[in-house]
CHARMM-style PDB file with segment names, atoms N, HN, CA, C and O in Angstrom:
ATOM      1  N   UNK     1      -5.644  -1.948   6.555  1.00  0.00      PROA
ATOM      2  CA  UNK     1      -4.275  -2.011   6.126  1.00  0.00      PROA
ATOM      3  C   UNK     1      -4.122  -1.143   4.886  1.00  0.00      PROA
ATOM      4  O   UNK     1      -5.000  -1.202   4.026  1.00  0.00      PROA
ATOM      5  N   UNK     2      -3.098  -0.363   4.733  1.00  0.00      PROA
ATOM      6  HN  UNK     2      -2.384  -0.315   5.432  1.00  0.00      PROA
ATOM      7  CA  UNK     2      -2.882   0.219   4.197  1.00  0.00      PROA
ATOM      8  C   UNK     2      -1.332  -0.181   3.240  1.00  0.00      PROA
ATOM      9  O   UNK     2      -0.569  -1.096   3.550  1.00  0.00      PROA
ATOM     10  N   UNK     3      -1.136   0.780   2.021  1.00  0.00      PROA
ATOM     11  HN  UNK     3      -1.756   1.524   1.769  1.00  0.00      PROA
ATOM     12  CA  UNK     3      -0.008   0.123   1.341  1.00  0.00      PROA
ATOM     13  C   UNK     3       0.773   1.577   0.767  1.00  0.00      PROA
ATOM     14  O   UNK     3      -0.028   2.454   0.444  1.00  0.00      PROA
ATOM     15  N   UNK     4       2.125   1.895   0.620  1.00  0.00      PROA
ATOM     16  HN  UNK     4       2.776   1.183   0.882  1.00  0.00      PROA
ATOM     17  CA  UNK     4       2.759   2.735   0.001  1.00  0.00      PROA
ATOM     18  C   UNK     4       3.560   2.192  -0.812  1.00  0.00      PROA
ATOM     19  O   UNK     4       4.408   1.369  -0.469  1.00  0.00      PROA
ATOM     20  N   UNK     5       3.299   2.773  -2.502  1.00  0.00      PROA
ATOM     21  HN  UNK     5       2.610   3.442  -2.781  1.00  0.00      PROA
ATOM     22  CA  UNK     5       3.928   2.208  -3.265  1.00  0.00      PROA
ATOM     23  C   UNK     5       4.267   3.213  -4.161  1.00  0.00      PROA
ATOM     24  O   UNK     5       3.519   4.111  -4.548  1.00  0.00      PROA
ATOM     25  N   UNK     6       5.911   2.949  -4.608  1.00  0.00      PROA
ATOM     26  HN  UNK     6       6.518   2.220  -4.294  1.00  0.00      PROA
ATOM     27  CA  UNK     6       6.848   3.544  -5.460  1.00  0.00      PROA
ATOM     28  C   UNK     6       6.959   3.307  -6.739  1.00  0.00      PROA
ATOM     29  O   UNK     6       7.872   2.516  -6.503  1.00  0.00      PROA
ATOM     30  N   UNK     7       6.867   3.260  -7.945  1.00  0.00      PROA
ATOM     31  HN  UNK     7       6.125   3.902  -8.137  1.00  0.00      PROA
ATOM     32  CA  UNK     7       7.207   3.325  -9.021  1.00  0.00      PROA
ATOM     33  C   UNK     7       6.619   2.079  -9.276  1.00  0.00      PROA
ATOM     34  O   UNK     7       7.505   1.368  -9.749  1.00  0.00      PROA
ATOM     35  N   UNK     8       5.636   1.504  -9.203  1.00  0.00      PROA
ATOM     36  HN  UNK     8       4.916   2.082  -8.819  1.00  0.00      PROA
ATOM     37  CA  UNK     8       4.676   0.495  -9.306  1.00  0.00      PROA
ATOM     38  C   UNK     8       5.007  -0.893  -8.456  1.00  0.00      PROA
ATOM     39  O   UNK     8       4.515  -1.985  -8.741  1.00  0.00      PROA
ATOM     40  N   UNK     9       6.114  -0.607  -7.143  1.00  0.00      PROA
ATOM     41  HN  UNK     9       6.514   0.280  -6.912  1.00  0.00      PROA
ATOM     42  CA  UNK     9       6.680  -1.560  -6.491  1.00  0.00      PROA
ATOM     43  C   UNK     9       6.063  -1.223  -5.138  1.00  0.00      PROA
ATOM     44  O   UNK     9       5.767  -0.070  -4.826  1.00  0.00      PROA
ATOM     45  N   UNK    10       5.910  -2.126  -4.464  1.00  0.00      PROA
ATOM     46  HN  UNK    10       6.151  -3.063  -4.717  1.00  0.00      PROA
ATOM     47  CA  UNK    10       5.490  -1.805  -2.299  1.00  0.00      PROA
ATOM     48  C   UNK    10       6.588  -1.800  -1.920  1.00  0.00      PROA
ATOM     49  O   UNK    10       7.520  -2.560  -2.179  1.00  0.00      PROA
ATOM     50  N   UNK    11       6.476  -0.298  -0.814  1.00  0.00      PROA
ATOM     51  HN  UNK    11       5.718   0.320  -0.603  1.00  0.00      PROA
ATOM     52  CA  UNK    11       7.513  -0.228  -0.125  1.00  0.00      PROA
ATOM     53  C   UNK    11       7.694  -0.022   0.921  1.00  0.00      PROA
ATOM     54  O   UNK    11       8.768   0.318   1.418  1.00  0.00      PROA
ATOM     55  N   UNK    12       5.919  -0.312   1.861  1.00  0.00      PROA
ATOM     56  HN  UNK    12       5.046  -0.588   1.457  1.00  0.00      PROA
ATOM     57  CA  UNK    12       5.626  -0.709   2.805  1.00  0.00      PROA
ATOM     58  C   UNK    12       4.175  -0.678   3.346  1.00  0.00      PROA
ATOM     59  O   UNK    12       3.312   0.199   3.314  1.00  0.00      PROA
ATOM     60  N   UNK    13       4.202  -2.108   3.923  1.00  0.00      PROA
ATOM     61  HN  UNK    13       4.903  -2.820   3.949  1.00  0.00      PROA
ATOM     62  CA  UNK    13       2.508  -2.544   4.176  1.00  0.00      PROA
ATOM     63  C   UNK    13       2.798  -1.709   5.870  1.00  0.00      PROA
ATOM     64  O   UNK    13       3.735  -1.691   6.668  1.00  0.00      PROA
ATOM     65  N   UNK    14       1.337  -1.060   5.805  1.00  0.00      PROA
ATOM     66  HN  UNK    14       0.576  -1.075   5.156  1.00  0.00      PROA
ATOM     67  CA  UNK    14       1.370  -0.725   7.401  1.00  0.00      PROA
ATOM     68  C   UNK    14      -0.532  -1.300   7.693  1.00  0.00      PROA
ATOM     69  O   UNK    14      -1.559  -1.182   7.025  1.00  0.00      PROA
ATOM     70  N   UNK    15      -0.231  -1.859   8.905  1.00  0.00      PROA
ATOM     71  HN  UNK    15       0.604  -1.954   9.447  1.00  0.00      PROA
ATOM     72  CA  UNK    15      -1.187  -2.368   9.361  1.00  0.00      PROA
ATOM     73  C   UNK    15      -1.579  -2.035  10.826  1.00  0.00      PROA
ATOM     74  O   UNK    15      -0.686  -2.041  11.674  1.00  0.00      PROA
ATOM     75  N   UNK    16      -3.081  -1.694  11.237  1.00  0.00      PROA
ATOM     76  HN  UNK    16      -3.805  -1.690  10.549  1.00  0.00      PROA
ATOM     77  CA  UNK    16      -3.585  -1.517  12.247  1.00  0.00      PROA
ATOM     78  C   UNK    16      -3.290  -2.597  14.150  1.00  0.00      PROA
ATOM     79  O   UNK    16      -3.385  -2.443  15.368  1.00  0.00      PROA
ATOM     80  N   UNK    17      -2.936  -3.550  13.162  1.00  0.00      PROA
ATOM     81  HN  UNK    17      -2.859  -3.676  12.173  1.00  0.00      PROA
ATOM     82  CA  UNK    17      -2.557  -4.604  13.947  1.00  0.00      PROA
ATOM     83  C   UNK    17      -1.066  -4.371  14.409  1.00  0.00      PROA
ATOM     84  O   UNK    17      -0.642  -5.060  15.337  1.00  0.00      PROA
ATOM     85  N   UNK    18      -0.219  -3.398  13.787  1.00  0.00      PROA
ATOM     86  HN  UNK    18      -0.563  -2.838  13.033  1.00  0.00      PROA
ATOM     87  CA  UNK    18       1.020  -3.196  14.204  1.00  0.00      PROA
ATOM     88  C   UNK    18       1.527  -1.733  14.708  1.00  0.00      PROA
ATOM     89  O   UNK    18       2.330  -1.354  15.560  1.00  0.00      PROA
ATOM     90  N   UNK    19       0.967  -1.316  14.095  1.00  0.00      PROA
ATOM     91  HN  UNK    19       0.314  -1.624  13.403  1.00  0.00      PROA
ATOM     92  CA  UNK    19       1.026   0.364  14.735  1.00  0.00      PROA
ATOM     93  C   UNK    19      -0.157   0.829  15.491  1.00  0.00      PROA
ATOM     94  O   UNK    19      -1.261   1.059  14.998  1.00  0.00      PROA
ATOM     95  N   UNK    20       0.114   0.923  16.499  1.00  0.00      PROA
ATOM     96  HN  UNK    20       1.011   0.736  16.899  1.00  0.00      PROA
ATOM     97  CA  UNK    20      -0.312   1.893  17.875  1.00  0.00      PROA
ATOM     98  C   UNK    20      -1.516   3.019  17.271  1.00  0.00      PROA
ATOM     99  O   UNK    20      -2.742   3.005  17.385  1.00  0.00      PROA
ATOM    100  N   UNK    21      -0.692   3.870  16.667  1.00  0.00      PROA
ATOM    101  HN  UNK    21       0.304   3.882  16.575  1.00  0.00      PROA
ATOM    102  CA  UNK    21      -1.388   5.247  15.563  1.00  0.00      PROA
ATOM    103  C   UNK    21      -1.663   4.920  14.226  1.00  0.00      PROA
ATOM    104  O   UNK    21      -1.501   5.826  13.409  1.00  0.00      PROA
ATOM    105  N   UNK    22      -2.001   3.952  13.869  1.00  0.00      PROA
ATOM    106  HN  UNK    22      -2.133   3.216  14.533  1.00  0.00      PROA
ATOM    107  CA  UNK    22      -2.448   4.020  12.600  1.00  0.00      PROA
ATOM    108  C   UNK    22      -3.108   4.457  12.226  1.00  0.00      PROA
ATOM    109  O   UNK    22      -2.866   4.735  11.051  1.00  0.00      PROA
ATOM    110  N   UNK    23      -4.453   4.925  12.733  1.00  0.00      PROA
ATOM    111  HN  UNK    23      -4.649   4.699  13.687  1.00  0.00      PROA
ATOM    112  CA  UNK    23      -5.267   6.087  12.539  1.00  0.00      PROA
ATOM    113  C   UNK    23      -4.916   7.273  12.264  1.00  0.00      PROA
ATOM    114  O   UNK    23      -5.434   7.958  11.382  1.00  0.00      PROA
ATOM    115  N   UNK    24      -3.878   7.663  13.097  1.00  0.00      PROA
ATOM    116  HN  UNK    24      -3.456   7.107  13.814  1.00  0.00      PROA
ATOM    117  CA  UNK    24      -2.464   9.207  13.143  1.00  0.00      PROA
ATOM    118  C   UNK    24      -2.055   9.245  11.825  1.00  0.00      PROA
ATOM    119  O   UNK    24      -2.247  10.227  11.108  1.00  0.00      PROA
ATOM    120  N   UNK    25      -1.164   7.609  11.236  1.00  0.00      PROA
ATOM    121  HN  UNK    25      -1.008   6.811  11.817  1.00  0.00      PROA
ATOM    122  CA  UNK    25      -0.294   7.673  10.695  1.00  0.00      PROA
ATOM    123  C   UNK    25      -0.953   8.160   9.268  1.00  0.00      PROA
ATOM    124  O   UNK    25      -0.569   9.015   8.469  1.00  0.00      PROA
ATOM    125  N   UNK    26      -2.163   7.231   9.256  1.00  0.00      PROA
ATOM    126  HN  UNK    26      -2.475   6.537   9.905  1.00  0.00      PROA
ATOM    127  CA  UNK    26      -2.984   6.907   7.849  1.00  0.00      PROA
ATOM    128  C   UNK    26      -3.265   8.526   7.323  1.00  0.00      PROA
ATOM    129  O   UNK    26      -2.908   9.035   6.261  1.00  0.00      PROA
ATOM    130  N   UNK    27      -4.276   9.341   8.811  1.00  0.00      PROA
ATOM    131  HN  UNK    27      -4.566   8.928   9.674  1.00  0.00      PROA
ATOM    132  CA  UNK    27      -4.715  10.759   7.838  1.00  0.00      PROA
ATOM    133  C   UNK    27      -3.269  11.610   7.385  1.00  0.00      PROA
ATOM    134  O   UNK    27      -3.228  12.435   6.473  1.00  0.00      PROA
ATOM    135  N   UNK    28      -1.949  11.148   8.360  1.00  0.00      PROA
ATOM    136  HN  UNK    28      -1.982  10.477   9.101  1.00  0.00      PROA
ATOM    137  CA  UNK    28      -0.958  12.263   7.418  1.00  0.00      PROA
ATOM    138  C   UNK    28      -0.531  11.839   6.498  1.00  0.00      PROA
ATOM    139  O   UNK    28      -0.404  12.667   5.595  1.00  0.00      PROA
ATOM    140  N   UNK    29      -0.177  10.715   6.248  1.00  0.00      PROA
ATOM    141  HN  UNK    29      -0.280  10.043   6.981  1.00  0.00      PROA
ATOM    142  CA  UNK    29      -0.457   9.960   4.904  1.00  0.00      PROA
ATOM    143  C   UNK    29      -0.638  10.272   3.919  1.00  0.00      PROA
ATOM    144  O   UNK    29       0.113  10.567   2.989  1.00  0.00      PROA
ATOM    145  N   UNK    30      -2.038  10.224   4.067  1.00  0.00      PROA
ATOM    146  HN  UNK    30      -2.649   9.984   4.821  1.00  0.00      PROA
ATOM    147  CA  UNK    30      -3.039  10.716   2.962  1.00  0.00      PROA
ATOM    148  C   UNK    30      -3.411  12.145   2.448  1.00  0.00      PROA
ATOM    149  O   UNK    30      -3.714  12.343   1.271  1.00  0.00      PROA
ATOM    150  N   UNK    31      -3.361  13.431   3.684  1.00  0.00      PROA
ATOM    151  HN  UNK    31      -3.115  13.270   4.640  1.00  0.00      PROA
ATOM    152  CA  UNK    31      -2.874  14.829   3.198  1.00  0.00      PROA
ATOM    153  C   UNK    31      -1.273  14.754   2.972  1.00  0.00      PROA
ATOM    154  O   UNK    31      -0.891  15.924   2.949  1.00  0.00      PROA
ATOM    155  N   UNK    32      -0.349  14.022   2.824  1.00  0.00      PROA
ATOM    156  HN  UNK    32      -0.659  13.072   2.842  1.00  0.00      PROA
ATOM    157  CA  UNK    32       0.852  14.064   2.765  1.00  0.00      PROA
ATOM    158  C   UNK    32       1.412  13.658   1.189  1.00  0.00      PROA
ATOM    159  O   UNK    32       2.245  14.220   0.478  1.00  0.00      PROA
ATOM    160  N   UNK    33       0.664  12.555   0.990  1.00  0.00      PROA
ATOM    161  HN  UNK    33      -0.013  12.098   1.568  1.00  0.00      PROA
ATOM    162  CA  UNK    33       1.063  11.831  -0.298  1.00  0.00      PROA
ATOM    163  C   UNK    33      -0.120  11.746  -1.020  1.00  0.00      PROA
ATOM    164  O   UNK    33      -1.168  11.610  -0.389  1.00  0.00      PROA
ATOM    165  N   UNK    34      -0.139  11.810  -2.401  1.00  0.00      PROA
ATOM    166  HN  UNK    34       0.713  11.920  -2.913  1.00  0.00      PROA
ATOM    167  CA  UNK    34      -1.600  11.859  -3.565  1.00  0.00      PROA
ATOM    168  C   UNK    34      -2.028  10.107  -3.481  1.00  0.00      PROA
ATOM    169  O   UNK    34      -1.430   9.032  -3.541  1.00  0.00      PROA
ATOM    170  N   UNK    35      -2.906  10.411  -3.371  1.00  0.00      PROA
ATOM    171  HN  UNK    35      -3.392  11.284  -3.322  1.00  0.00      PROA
ATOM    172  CA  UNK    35      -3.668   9.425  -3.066  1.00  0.00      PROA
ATOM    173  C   UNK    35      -4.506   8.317  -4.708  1.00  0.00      PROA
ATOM    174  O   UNK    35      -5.547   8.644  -5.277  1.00  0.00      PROA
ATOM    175  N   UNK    36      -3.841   7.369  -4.984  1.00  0.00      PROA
ATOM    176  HN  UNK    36      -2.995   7.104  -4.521  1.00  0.00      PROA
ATOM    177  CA  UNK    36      -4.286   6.803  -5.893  1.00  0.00      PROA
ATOM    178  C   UNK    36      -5.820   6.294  -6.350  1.00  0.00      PROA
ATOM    179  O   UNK    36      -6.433   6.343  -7.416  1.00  0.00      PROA
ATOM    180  N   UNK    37      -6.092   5.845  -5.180  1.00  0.00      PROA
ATOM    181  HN  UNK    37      -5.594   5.804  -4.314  1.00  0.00      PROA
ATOM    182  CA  UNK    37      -7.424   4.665  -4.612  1.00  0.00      PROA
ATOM    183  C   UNK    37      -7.289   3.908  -4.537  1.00  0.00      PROA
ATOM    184  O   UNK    37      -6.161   3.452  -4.724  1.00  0.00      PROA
ATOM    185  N   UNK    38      -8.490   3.032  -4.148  1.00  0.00      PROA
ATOM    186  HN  UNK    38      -9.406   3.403  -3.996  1.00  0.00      PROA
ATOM    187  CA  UNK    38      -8.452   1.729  -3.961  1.00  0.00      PROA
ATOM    188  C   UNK    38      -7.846   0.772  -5.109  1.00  0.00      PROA
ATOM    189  O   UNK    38      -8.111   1.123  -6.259  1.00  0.00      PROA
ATOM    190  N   UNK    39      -6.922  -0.609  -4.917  1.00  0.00      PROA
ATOM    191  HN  UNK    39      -6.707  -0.894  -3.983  1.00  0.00      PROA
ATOM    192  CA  UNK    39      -6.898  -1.575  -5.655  1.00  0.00      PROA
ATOM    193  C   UNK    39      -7.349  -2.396  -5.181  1.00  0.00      PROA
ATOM    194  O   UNK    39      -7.576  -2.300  -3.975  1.00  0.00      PROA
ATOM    195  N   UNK    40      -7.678  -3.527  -5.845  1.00  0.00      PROA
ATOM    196  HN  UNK    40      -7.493  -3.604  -6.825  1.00  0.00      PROA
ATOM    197  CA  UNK    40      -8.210  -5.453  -5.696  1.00  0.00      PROA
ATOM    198  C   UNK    40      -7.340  -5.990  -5.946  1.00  0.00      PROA
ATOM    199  O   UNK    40      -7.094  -5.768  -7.132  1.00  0.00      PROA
ATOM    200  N   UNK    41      -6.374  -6.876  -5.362  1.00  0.00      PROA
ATOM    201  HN  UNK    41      -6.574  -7.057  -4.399  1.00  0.00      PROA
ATOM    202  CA  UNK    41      -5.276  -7.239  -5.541  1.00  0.00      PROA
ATOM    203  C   UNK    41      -6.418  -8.806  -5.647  1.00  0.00      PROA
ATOM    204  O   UNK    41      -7.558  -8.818  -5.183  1.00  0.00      PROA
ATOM    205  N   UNK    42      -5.586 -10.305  -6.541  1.00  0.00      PROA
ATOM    206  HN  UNK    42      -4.660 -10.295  -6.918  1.00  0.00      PROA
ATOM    207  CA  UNK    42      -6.296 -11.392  -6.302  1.00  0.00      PROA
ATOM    208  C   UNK    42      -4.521 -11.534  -5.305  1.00  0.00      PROA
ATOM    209  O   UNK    42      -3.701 -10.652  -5.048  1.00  0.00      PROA
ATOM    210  N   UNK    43      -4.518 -13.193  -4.947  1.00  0.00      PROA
ATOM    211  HN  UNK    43      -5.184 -13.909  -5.157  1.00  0.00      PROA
ATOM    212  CA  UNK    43      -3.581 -13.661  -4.401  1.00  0.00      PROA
ATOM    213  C   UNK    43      -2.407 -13.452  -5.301  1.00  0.00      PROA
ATOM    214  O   UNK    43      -1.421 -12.790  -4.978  1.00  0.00      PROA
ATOM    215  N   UNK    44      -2.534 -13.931  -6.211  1.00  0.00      PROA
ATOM    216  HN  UNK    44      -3.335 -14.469  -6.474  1.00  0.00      PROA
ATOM    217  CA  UNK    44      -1.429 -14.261  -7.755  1.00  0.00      PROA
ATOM    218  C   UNK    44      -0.681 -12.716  -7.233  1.00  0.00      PROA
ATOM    219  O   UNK    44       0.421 -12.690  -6.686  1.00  0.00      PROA
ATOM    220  N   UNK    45      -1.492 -11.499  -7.516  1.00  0.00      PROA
ATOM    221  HN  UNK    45      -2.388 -11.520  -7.961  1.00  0.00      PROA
ATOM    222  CA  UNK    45      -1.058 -10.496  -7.608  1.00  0.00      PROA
ATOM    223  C   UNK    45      -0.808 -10.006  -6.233  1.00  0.00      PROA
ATOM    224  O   UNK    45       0.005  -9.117  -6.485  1.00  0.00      PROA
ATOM    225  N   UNK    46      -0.965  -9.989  -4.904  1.00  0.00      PROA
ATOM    226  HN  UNK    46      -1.625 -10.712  -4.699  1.00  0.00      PROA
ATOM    227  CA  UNK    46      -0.843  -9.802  -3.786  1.00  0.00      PROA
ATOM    228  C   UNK    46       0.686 -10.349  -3.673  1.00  0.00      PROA
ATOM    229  O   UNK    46       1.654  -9.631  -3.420  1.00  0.00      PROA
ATOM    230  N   UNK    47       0.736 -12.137  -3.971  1.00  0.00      PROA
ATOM    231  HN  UNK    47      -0.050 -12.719  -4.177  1.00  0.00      PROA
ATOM    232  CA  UNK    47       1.929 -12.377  -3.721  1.00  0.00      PROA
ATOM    233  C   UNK    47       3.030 -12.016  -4.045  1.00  0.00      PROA
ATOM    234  O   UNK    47       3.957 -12.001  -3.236  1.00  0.00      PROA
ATOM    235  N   UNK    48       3.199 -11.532  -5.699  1.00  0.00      PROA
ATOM    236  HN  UNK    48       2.445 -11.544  -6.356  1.00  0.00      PROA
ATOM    237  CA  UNK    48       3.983 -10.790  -6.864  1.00  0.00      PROA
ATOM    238  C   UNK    48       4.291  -9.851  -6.123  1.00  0.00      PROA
ATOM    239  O   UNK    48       5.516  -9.781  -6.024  1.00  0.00      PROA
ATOM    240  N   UNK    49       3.589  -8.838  -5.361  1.00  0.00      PROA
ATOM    241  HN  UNK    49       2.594  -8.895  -5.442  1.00  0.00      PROA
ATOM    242  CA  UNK    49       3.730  -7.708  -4.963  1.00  0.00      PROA
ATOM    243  C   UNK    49       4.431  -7.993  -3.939  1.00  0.00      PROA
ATOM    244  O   UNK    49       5.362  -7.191  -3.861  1.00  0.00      PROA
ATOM    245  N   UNK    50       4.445  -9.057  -2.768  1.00  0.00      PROA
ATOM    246  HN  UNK    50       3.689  -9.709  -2.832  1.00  0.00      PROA
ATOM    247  CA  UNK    50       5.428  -8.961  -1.889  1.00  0.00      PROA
ATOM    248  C   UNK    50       6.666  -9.298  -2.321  1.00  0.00      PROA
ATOM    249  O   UNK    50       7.465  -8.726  -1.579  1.00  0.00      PROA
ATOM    250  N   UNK    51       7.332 -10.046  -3.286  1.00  0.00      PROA
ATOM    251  HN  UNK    51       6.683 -10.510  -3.889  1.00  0.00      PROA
ATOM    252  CA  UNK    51       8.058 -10.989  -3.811  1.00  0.00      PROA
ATOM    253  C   UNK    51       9.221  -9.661  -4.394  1.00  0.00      PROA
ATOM    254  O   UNK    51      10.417  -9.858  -4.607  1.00  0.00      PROA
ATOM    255  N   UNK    52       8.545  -8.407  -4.556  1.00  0.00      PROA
ATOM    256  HN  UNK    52       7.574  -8.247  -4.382  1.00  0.00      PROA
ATOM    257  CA  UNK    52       9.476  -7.438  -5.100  1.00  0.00      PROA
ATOM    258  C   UNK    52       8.577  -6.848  -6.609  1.00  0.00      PROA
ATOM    259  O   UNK    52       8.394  -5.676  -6.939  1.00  0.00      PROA
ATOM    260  N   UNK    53       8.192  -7.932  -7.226  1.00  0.00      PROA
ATOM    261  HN  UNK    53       8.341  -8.884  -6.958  1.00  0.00      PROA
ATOM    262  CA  UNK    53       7.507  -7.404  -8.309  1.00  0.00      PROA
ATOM    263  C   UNK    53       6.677  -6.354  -8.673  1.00  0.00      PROA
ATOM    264  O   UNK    53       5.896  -6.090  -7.759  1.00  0.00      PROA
ATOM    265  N   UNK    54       6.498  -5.420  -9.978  1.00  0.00      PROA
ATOM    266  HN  UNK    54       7.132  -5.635 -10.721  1.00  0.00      PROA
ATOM    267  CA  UNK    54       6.079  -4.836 -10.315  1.00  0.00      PROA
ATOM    268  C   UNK    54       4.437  -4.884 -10.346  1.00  0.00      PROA
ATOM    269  O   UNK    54       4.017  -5.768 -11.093  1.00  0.00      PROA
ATOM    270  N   UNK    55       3.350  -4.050  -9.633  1.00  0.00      PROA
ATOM    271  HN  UNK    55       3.692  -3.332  -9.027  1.00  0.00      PROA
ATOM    272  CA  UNK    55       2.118  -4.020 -10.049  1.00  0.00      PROA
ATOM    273  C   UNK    55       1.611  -3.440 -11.033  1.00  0.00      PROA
ATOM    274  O   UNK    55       1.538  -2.216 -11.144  1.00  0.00      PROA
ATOM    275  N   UNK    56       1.240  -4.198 -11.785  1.00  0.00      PROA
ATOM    276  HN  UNK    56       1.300  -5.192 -11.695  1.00  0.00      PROA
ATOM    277  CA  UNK    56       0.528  -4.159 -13.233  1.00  0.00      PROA
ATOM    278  C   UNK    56      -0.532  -3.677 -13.658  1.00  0.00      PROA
ATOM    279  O   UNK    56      -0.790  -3.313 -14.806  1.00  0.00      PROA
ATOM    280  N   UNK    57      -1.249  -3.659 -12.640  1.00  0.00      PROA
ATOM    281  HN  UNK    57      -1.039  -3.955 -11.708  1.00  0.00      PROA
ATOM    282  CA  UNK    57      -2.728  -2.999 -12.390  1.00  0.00      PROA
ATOM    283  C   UNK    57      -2.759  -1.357 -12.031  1.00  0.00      PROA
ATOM    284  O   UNK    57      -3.817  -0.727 -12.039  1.00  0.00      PROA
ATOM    285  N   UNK    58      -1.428  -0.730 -11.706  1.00  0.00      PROA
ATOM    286  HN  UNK    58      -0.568  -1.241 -11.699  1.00  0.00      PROA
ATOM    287  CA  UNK    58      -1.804   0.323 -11.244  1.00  0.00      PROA
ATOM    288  C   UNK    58      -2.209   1.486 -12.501  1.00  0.00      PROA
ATOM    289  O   UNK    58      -2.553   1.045 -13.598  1.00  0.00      PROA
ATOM    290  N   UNK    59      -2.181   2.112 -12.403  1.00  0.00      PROA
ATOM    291  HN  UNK    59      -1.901   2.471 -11.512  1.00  0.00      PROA
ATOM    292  CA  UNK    59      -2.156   3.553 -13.893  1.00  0.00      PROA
ATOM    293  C   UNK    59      -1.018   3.976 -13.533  1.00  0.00      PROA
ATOM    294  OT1 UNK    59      -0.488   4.909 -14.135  1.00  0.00      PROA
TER     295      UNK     59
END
């Protein structure tokens, strides 16, 4: 699963389990948009993040 996020907000979870091409979608993606890395979200912060809230953790 993968995540695209805007101005330290999600603005959409895409998951293997829902898209057909996610494999497709993920490499244009990733030559498409700069690529941050990985985060560790705990729950606290996973949930915040769906809720609309700002992630705090990013740079």
């Amino acid at each position: 699963m993968f995540y695209l996020v805007k101005d330290k907000k999600l603005k959409i979870r895409i998951s293997s389990g829902v898209y057909k091409n996610y494999f497709q979608l993920k490499e244009v993606l990733i030559k498409k948009i700069e690529y941050k890395g990985m985060l560790e979200l705990n729950f606290s912060d996973n949930f915040n993040c769906f809720l609309g809230n700002k992630i705090n953790k990013l740079p």
